[in-house]
C-alpha positions in Angstrom: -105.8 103.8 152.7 -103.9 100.5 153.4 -104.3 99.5 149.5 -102.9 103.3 148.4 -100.0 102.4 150.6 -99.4 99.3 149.3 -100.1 100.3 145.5 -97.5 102.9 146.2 -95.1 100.9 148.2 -95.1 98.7 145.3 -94.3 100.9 142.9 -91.3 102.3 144.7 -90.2 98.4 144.7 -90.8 98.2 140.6 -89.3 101.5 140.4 -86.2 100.8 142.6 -85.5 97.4 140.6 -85.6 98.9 137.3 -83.3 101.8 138.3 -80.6 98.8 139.8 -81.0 97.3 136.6 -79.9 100.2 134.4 -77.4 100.5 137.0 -76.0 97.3 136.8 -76.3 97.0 132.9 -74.7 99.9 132.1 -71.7 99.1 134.1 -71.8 95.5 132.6 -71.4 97.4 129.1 -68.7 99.9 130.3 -66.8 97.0 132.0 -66.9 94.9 128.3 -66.1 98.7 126.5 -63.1 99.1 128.9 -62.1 95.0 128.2 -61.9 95.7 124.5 -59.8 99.2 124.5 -57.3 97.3 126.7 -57.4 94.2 124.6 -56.2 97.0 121.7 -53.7 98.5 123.3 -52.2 95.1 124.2 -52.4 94.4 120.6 -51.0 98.4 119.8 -47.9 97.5 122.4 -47.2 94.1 120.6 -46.8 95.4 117.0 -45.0 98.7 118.3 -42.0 96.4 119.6 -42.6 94.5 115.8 -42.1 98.1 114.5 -38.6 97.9 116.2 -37.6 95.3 115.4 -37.8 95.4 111.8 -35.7 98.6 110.7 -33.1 96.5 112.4 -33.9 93.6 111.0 -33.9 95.6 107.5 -30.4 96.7 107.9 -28.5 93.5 109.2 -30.4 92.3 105.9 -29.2 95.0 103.9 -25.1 94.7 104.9 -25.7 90.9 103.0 -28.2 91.0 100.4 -27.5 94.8 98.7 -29.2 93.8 95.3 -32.4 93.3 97.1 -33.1 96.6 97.5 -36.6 96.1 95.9 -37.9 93.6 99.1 -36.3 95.6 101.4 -38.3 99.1 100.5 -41.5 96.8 99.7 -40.7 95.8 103.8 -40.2 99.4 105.0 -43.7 100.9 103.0 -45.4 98.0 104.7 -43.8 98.9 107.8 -45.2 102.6 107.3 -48.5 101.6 106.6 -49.0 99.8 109.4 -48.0 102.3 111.6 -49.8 105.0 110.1 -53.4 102.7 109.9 -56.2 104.5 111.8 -59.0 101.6 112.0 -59.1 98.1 113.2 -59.9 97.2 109.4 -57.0 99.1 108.4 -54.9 98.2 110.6 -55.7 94.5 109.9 -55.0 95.3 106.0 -51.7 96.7 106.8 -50.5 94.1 109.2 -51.1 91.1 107.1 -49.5 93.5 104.0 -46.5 93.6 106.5 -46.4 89.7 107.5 -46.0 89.3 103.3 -43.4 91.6 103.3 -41.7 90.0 106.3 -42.1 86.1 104.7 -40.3 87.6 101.3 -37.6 89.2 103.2 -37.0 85.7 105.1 -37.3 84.0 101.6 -34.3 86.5 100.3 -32.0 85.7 103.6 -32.5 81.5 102.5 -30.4 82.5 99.8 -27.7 84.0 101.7 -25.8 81.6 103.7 -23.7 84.1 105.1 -26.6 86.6 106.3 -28.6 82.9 108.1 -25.2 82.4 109.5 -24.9 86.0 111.4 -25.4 85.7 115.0 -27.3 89.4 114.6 -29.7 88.2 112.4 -30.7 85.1 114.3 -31.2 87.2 117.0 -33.8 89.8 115.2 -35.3 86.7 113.5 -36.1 84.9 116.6 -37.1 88.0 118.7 -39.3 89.2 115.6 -40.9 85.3 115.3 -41.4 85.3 119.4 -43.2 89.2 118.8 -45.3 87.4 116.1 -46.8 84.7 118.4 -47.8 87.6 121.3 -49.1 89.2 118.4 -51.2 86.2 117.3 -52.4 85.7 120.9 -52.8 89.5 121.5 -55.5 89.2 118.3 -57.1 86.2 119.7 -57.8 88.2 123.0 -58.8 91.2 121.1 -61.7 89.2 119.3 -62.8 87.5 122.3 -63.5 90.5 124.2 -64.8 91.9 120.9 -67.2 89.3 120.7 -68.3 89.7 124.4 -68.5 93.3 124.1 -70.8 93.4 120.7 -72.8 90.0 122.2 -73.6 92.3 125.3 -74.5 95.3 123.3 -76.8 93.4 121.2 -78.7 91.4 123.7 -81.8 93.0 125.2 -82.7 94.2 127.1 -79.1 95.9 127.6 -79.1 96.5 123.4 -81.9 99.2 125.0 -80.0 101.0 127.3 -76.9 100.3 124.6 -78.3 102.3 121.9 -79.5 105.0 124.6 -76.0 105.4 125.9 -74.2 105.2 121.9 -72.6 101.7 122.4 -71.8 100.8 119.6 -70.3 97.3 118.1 -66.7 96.7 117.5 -64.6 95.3 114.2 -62.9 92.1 114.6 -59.5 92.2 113.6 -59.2 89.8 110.8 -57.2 88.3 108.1 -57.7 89.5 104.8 -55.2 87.5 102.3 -56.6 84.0 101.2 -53.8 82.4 101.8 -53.3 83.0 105.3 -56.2 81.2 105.3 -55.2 78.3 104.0 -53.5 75.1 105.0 -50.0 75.5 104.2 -48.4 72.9 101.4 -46.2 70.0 103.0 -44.0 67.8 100.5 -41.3 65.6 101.5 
């Protein structure tokens, strides 16, 4: 009788660990889920105040540089598609579309010394280049916890309970255009 106990008292021990383990795994993976949808909405608050700032930006432009209507809608469509992208892969696509946009419409204000000159434009341009960096660092934090997250889903044996509960992995947000990628060209 002593051995029945013991067999059973056992099991109640094997199954009581195995239950804490799910337990504690699945809240591990909800924990990483939870660390990646804040990580995109830092990213979402980040380009909403780049949104802003360029119709603004777009206009003070506009007062100097009227015969460059053609950069100027090519910045607002980019603008639009951004906004409207549904998927980390879209939205990735659009947002390097828009940082084009953005360098071309900085390229037309270098001829127009009046337009660098205007304390307005400085202002947007320096806000919209400060946005840019909490952007860069808000997409750094984004993949991080990405990678955490899809790292923990993947693993066993929490890739078990993962695919039991519908984990699934996350895109990295990435940059598409070669040369973004690329060392930029310095001549003196």
């Amino acid at each position: 009788m002593s051995v029945a106990v013991l067999c059973l008292g056992g099991l109640v021990v094997v199954v009581l660990l195995v239950v804490g383990a799910t337990i504690v795994l699945y809240n591990r993976l909800i924990m990483l889920r939870n660390r990646v949808n804040n990580a995109w909405s830092q990213i979402d608050v980040q380009l909403k105040r780049r949104y802003d700032l360029i119709p603004n930006l777009v206009e003070t432009v506009k007062g100097y540089a009227t015969h460059e209507q053609e950069t100027l809608e090519k910045v607002v469509q980019a603008r639009q598609m951004a906004i409207d992208a549904k998927s980390v892969a879209e939205q990735g696509q659009a947002e390097n579309m828009l940082t084009s946009t953005l360098r071309s419409l900085f390229a037309v204000a270098e001829a127009y010394p009046d337009l660098k000159a205007n304390q307005n434009f400085m202002m947007l341009q320096e806000e919209l280049s400060g946005t840019e960096s909490k952007i860069a660092y808000a997409r750094q934090f984004y993949n991080d916890t990405t990678m955490s997250y899809n790292t923990g889903i993947q693993t066993f044996p929490a890739n078990v309970l993962a695919g039991m509960f519908g984990f699934a992995a996350r895109e990295y947000f990435e940059i598409e255009l070669g040369a973004e990628r690329e060392a930029p060209q310095v001549s003196f």
